[in-house]
TIZADO-653044 format. One record per residue (C-alpha): residue number from 1; residue in three letters; x, z, y negated. Coordinates in Angstrom, 2 decimals. Last residue first. Layout:
REC  num  residuo       c1       c3       c2
REC  NUM      ALA        X        Z        Y
...
! end
This chain:
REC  num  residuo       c1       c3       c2
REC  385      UNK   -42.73     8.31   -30.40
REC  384      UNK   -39.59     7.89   -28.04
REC  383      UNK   -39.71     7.85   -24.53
REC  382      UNK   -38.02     9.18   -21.28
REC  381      UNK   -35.68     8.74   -18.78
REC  380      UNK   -32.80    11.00   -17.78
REC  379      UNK   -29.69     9.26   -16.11
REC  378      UNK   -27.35    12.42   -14.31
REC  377      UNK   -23.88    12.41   -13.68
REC  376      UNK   -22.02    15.15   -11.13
REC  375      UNK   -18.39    14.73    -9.96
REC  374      UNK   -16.89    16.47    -7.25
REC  373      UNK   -13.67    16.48    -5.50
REC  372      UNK   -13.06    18.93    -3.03
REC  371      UNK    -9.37    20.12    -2.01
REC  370      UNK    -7.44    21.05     1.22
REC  369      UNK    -5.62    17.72     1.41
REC  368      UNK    -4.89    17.13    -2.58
REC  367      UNK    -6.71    14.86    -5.32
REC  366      UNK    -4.91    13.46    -8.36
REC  365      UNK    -7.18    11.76   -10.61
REC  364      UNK    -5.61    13.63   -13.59
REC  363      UNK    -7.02    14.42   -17.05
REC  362      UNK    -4.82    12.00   -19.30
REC  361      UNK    -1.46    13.39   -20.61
REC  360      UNK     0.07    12.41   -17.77
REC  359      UNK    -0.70     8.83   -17.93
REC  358      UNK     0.31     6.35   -15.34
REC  357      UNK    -2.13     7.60   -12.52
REC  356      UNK    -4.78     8.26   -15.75
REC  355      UNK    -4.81     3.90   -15.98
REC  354      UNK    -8.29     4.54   -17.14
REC  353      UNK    -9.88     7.99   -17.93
REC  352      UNK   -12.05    10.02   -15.39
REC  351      UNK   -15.29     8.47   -15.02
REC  350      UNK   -19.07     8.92   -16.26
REC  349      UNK   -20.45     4.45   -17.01
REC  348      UNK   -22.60     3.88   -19.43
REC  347      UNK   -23.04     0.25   -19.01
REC  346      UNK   -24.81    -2.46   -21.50
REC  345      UNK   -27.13    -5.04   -20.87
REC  344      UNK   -27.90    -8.74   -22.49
REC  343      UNK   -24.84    -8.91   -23.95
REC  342      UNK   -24.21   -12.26   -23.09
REC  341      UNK   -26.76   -14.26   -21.28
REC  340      UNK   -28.16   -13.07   -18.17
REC  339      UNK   -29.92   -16.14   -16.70
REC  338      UNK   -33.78   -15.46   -16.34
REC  337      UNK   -35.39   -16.00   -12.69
REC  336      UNK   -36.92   -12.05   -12.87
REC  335      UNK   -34.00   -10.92    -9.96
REC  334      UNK   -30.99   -12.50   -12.11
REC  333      UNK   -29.71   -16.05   -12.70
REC  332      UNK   -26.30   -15.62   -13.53
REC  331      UNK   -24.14   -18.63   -15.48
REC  330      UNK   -25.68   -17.71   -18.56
REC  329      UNK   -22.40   -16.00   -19.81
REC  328      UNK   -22.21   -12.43   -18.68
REC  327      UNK   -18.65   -11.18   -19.92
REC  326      UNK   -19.49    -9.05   -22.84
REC  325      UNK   -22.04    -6.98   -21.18
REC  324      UNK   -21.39    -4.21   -23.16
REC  323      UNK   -19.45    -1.73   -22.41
REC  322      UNK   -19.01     2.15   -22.97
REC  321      UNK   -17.04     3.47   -20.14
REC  320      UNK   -17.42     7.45   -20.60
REC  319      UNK   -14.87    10.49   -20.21
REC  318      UNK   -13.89    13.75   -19.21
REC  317      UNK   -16.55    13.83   -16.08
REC  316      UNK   -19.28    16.59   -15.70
REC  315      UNK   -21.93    14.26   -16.79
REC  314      UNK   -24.98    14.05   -18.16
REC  313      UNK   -26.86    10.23   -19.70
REC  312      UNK   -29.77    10.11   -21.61
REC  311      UNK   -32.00     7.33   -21.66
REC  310      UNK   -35.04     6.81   -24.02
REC  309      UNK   -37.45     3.95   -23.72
REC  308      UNK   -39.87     3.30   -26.56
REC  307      UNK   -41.03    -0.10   -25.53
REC  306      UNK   -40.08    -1.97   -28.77
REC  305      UNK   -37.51     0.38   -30.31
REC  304      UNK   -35.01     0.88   -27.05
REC  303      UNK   -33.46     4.36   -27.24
REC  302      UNK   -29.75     5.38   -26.05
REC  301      UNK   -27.98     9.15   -25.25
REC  300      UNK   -24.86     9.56   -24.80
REC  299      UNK   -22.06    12.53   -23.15
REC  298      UNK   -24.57    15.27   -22.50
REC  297      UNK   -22.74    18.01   -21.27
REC  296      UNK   -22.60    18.82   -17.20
REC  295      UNK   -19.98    21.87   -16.39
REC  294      UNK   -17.39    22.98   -18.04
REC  293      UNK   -18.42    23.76   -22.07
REC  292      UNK   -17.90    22.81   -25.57
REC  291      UNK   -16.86    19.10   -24.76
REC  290      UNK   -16.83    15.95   -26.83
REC  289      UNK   -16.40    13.30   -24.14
REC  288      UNK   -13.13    11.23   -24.83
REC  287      UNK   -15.04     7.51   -24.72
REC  286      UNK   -13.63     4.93   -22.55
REC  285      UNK   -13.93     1.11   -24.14
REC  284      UNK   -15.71    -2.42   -23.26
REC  283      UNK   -17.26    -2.47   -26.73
REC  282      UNK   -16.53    -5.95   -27.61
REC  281      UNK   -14.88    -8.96   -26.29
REC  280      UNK   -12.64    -5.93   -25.47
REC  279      UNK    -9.05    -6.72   -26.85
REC  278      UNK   -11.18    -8.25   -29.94
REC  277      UNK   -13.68    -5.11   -30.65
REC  276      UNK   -10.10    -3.10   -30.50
REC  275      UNK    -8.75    -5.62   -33.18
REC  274      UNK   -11.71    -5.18   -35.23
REC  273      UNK   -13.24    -8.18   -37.57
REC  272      UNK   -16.56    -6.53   -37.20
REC  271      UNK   -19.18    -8.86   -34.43
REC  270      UNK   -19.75    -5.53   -32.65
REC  269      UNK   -20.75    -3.22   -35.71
REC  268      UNK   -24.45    -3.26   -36.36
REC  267      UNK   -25.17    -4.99   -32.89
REC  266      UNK   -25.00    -1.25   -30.72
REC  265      UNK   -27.82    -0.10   -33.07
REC  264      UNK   -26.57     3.52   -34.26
REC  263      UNK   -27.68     7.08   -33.36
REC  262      UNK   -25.36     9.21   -34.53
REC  261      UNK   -21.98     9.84   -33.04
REC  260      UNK   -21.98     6.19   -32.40
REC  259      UNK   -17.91     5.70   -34.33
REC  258      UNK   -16.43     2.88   -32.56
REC  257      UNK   -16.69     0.65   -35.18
REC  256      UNK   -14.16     2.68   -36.79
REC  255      UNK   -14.35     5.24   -39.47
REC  254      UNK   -14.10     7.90   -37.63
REC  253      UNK   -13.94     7.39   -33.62
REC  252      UNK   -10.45     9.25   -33.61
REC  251      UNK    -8.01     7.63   -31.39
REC  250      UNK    -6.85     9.40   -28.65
REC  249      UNK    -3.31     7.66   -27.87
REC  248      UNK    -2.48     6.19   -24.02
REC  247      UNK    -2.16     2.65   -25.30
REC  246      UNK    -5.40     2.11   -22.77
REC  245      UNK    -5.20    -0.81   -20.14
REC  244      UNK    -7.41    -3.55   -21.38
REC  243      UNK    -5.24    -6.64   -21.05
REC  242      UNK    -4.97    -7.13   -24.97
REC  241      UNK    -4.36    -3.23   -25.31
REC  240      UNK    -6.92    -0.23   -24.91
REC  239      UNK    -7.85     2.34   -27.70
REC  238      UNK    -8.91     5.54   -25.99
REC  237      UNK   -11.80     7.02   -27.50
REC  236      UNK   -12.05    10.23   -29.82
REC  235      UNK   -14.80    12.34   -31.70
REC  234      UNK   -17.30    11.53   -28.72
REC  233      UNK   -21.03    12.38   -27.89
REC  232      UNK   -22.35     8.72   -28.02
REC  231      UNK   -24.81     7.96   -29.20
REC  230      UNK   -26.88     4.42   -28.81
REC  229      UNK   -29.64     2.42   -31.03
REC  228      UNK   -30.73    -0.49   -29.23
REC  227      UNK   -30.58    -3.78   -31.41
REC  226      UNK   -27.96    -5.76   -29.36
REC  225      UNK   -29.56    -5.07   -26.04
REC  224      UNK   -29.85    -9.02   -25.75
REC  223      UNK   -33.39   -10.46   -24.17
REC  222      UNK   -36.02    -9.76   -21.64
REC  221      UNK   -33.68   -10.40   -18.47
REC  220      UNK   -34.17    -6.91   -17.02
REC  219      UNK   -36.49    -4.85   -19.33
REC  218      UNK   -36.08    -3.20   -23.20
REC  217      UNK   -34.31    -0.58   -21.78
REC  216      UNK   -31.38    -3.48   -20.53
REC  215      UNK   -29.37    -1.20   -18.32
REC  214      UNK   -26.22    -2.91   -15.86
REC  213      UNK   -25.66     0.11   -13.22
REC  212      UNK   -22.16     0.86   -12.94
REC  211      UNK   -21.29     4.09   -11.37
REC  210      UNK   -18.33     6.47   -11.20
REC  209      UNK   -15.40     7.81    -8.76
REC  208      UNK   -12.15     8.20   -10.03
REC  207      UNK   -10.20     9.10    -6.67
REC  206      UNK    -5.51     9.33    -6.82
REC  205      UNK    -3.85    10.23    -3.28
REC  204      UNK    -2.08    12.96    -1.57
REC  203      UNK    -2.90    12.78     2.04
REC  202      UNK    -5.90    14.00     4.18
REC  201      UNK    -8.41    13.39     1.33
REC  200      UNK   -11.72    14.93     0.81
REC  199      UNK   -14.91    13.00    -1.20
REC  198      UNK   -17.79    14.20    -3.11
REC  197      UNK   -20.12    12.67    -5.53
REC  196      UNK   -23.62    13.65    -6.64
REC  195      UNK   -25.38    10.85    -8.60
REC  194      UNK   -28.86    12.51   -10.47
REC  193      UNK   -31.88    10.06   -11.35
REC  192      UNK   -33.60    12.11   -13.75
REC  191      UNK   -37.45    11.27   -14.21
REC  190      UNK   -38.43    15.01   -14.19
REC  189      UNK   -40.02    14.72   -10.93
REC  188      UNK   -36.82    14.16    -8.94
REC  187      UNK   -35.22    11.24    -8.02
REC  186      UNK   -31.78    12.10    -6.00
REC  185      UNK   -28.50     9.56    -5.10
REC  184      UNK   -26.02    11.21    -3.24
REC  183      UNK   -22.33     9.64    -2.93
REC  182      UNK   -20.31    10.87    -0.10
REC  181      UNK   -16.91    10.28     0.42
REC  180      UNK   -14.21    10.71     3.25
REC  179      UNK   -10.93     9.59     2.02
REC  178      UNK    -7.93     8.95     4.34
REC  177      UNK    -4.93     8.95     2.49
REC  176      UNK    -2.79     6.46     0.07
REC  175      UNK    -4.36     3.68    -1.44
REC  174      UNK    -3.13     0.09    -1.33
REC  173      UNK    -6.65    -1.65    -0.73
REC  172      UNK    -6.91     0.59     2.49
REC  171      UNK    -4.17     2.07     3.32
REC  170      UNK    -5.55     5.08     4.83
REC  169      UNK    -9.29     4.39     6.23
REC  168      UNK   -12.45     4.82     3.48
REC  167      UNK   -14.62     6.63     5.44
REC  166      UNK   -18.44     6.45     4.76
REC  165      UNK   -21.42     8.40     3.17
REC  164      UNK   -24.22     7.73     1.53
REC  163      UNK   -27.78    10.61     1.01
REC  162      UNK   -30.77     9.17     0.18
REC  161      UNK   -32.65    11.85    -1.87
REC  160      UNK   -36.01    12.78    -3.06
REC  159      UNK   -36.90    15.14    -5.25
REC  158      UNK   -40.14    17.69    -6.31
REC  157      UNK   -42.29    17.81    -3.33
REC  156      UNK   -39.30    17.90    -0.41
REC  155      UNK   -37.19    14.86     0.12
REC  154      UNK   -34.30    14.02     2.24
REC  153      UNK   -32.25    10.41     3.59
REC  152      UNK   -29.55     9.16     5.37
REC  151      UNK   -27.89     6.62     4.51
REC  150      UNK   -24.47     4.92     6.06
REC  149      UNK   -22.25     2.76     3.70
REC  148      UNK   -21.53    -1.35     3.91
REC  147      UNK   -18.98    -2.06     2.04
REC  146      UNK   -18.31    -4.16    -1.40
REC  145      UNK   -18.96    -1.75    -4.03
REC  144      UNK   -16.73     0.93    -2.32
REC  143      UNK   -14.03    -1.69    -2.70
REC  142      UNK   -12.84    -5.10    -1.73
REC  141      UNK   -10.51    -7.07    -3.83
REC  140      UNK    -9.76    -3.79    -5.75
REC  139      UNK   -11.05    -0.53    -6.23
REC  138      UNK   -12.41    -1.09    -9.63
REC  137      UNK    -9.83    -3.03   -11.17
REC  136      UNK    -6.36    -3.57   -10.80
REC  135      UNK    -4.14    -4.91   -14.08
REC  134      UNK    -2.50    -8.21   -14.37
REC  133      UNK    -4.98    -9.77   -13.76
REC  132      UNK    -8.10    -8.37   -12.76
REC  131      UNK    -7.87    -8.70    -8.90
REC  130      UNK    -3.85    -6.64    -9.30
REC  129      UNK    -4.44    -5.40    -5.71
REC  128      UNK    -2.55    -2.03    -5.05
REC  127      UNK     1.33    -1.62    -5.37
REC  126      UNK     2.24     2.09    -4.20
REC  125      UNK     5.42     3.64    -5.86
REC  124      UNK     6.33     6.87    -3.78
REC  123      UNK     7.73     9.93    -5.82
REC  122      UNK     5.09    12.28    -5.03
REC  121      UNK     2.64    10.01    -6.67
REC  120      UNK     3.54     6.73    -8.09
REC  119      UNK     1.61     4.25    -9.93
REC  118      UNK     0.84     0.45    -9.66
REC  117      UNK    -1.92    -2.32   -10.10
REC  116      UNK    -0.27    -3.81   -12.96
REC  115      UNK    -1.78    -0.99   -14.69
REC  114      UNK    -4.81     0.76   -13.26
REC  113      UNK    -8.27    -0.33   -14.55
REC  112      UNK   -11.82     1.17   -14.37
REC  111      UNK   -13.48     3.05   -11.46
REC  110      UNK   -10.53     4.06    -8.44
REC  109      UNK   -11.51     4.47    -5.18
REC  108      UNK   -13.94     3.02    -5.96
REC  107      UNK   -17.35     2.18    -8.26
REC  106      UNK   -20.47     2.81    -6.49
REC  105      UNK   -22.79    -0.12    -7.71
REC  104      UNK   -25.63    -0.94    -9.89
REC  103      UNK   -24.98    -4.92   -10.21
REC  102      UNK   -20.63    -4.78   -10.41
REC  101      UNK   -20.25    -8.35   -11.75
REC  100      UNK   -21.26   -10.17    -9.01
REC   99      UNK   -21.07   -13.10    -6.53
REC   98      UNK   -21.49   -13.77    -3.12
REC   97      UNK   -22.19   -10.94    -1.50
REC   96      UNK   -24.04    -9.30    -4.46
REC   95      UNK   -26.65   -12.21    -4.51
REC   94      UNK   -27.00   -13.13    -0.61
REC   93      UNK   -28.59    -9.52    -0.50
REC   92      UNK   -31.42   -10.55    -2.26
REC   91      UNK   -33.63   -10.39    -5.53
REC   90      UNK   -30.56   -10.04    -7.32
REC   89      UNK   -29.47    -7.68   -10.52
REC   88      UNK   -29.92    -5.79   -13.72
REC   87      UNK   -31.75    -2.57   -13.86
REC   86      UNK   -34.19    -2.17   -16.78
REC   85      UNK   -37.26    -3.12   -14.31
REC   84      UNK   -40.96    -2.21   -15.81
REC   83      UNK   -43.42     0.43   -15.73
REC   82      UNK   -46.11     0.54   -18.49
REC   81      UNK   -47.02     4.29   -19.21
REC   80      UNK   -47.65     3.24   -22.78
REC   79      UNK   -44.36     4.54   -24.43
REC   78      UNK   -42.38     2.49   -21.50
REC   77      UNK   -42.03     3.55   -17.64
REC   76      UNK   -39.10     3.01   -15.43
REC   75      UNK   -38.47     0.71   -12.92
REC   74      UNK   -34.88     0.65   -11.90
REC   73      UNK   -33.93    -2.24    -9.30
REC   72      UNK   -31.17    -3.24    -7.05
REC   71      UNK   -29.31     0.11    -7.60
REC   70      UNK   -26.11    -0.62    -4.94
REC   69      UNK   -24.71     2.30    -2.93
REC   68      UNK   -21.68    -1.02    -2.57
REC   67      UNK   -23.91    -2.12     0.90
REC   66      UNK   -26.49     0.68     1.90
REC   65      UNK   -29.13    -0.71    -0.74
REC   64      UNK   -30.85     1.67    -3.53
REC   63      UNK   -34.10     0.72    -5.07
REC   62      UNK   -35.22     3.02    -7.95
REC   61      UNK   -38.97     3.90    -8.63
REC   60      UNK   -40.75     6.00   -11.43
REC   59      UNK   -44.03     6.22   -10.70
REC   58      UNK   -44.54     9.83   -12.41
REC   57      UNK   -44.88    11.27    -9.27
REC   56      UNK   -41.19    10.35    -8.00
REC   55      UNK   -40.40     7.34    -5.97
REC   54      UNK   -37.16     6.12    -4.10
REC   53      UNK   -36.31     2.95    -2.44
REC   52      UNK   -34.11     2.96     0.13
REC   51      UNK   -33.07    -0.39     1.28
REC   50      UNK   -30.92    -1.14     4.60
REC   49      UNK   -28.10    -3.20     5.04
REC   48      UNK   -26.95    -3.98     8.99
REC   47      UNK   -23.50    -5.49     9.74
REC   46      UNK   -23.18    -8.70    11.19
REC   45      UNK   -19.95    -9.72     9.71
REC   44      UNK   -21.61   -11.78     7.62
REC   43      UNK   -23.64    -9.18     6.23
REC   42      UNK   -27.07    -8.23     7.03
REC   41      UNK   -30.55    -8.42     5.42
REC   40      UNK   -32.40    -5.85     3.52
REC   39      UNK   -34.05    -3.92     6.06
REC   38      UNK   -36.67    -0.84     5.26
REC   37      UNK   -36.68     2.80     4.18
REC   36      UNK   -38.41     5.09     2.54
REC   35      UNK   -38.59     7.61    -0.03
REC   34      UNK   -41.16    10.20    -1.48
REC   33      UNK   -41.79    12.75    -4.75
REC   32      UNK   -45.33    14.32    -4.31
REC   31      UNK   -47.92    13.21    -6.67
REC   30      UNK   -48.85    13.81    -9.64
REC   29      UNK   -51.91    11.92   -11.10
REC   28      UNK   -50.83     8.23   -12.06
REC   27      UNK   -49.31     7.85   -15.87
REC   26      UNK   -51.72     6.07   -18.27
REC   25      UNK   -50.69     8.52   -21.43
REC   24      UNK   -47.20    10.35   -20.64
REC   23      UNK   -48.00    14.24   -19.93
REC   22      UNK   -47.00    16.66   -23.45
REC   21      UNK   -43.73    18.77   -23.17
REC   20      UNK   -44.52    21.46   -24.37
REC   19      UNK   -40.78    23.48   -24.52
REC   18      UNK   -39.15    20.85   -21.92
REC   17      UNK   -39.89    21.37   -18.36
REC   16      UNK   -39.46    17.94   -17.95
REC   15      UNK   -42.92    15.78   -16.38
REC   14      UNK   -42.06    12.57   -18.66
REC   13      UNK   -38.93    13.30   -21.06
REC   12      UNK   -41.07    13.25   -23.97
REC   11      UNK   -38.87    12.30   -27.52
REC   10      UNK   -40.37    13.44   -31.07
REC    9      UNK   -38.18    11.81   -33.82
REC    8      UNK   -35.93    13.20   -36.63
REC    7      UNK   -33.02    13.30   -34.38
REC    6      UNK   -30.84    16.72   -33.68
REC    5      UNK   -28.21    16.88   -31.17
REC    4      UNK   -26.74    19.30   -29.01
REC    3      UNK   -29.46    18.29   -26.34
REC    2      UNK   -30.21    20.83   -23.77
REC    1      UNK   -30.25    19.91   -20.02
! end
């Protein structure tokens, strides 16, 4: 992964086979990359969820539970070698059935928002859940983040993988088509934590696949991510209306507060009397990817100045969700027995466009019996000097 970007600051991806890439101080000796399993409660319905946790030899670690794919925890190394969780979340299982906004999960069938819940393909009009009035969102009442999926895991020296599948039944929340999808999670020994996606359909139907891990680099429930300095790799973004479906132009990012294609702190332009900042209660917008090439392109890259942290985030996908945490109130208590006040993580979030069913000029979600979707995003960790 090669950075088309050039910042005046020395960045060590720990254990990348970057041009000298020197080891992280107080990092454990190298070891091979492992995973295990272990229970993690049931549902009401009796059902079984199981935890995967995931370790590479730097001591990186990511938790993983069978219901929603759901990243419980991210710990992740600072400057010093100090690990710490930057995922946001529960402690338990009783936390994500009850209540949440998304915590770390796989987002389907559809990720982001479809307009008044409708769109027609092949001339049929199918009505699907409108749970974020008036619009749908994320799959509906009960999607992919909300069922239990089956693991199975791998590892050899360098990676280790748990590997979630499960049939999503015809009809199901509205949607057209049997869909068989897999979602692979890997940690290998160059701190990236890679999500593989791939589903098949037996009918016409629309997929947008993506994830939506809450980050705070500075550590879960240590304060507002307002002064982290984010870039995005986007000329364009889609301007959204007061319900948050996008207008359907491509806006150019110049001169806006939605311009990050340097490295700006994500508080430097939220509170700017904007009225895209005031349809989203902030950045809650899709980026237009600036692409050269098919394949995986760096669409953002974000640093934390206190503990150094450094994320970059790949993707093969057309667009990013840029949001941040505008919603979180205080009312959650997360896993370190802080509440999550507002703004206190932000989402990078790989996915086709929103509303794209109702928008042929967007990149389309259509998938076709007889054809593979696939979607590749990868989270690289590191630090800054």
């Amino acid at each position: 992964m090669k950075s088309r970007f050039v910042i005046l600051l020395t960045i060590v991806f720990f254990g990348c086979s970057r041009e000298s890439a020197p080891t992280a101080p107080n990092q454990p000796e190298a070891k091979e990359a492992s995973v295990t399993m272990s229970g993690f409660g049931k549902t009401p319905e009796g059902e079984a969820v199981d935890v995967y946790t995931l370790s590479n030899a730097q001591g990186l670690e990511a938790r993983i539970i069978s219901y929603g794919g759901i990243i419980i925890s991210l710990r992740v190394p600072d400057r010093d070698g100090r690990l710490d969780d930057i995922a946001l979340g529960y402690n338990d299982l009783d936390g994500y059935l009850k209540s949440t906004p998304y915590f770390g999960a796989i987002i389907g069938r559809y990720g982001n928002r479809i307009a008044k819940g409708q769109f027609t393909l092949d001339g049929k009009t199918y009505q699907l859940a409108t749970n974020n009035a008036p619009n749908h969102l994320h799959g509906g009442v009960k999607g992919f983040d909300k069922v239990v999926w089956k693991g199975q895991t791998f590892k050899n020296a360098d990676a280790a993988s748990v590997i979630f599948t499960r049939e999503s039944p015809d009809g199901e929340e509205g949607y057209p088509g049997t869909v068989k999808a897999t979602v692979t999670y890997t940690l290998n020994n160059k701190n990236e934590l890679i999500v593989d996606y791939y589903a098949t359909t037996d009918k016409p139907t629309v997929i947008n696949l993506t994830h939506h891990t809450y980050f705070n680099l500075a550590g879960e429930g240590k304060r507002d991510i307002l002064d982290h300095q984010m870039m995005i790799a986007a000329d364009r973004f889609t301007p959204i209306d007061a319900t948050s479906i996008p207008t359907g132009d491509l806006k150019p990012v110049e001169g806006t507060p939605f311009d990050f294609r340097n490295p700006t702190a994500i508080g430097s332009r939220i509170g700017q009397n904007d009225s895209q900042l005031a349809n989203g209660k902030g950045y809650d917008h899709n980026y237009v990817i600036n692409r050269p090439s098919d394949g995986l392109v760096l669409a953002a890259r974000v640093s934390e100045p206190t503990t150094g942290r450094v994320l970059e985030v790949s993707t093969t996908e057309p667009g990013i969700q840029f949001y941040t945490g505008n919603f979180l109130d205080g009312s959650i208590t997360g896993k370190s027995g802080k509440p999550y006040q507002q703004r206190y993580a932000f989402c990078l979030e790989p996915q086709h466009f929103p509303d794209s069913p109702n928008r042929p000029n967007f990149p389309t979600t259509v998938l076709k019996p007889g054809e593979e979707y696939r979607s590749k995003t990868v989270f690289a960790f590191g630090v800054v000097r």
